[in-house]
C-alpha positions, 0 to 999 in steps of 0.5 A: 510527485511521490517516487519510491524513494520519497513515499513514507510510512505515513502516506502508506498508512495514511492511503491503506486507511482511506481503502479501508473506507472506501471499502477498498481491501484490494489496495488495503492489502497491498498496503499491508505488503508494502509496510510489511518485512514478511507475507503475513499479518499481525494475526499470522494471516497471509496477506493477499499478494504476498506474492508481490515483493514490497517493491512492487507494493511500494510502486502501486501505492506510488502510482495510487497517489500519483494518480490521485493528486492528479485528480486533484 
C-alpha cells in the first residue's frame, strides 16, 4: 500500500502519463501539482488546482493508486 511518505516521482509520473491516455487531464494536473515547487508549468501556465497544496496533491494520487491496486 503507497502512503504519502512512500509515494515517489516515479509513480507520479508513471500515474500522470496514464491520464494523459486516458484522456484523464483532471488527474494529469494534479500530477503536475503534486511534482511541482510552485502553481505553474514549464510554460508559465497556471496549473489547474493550484489551489490545492502539493500535500493534498500528493494525497489524491496516494488515494489514485491505492484505489487501483485494489482493482487489481
Amino acid at each position: 500500500m503507497t502512503t504519502i511518505e512512500t509515494l515517489t516521482t516515479k509513480q507520479i509520473k508513471a500515474l500522470r502519463a496514464e491520464a494523459i491516455a486516458a484522456g484523464d487531464y483532471r488527474q494529469a494536473d494534479i500530477c503536475d501539482r503534486a511534482l511541482a515547487t510552485d502553481a505553474v508549468d514549464q510554460d508559465g501556465n497556471e496549473i489547474a488546482l493550484a489551489d490545492w497544496t502539493v500535500e493534498q496533491a500528493r494525497a489524491a494520487i496516494v488515494e489514485a493508486i491505492n484505489d487501483a491496486e485494489a482493482q487489481a
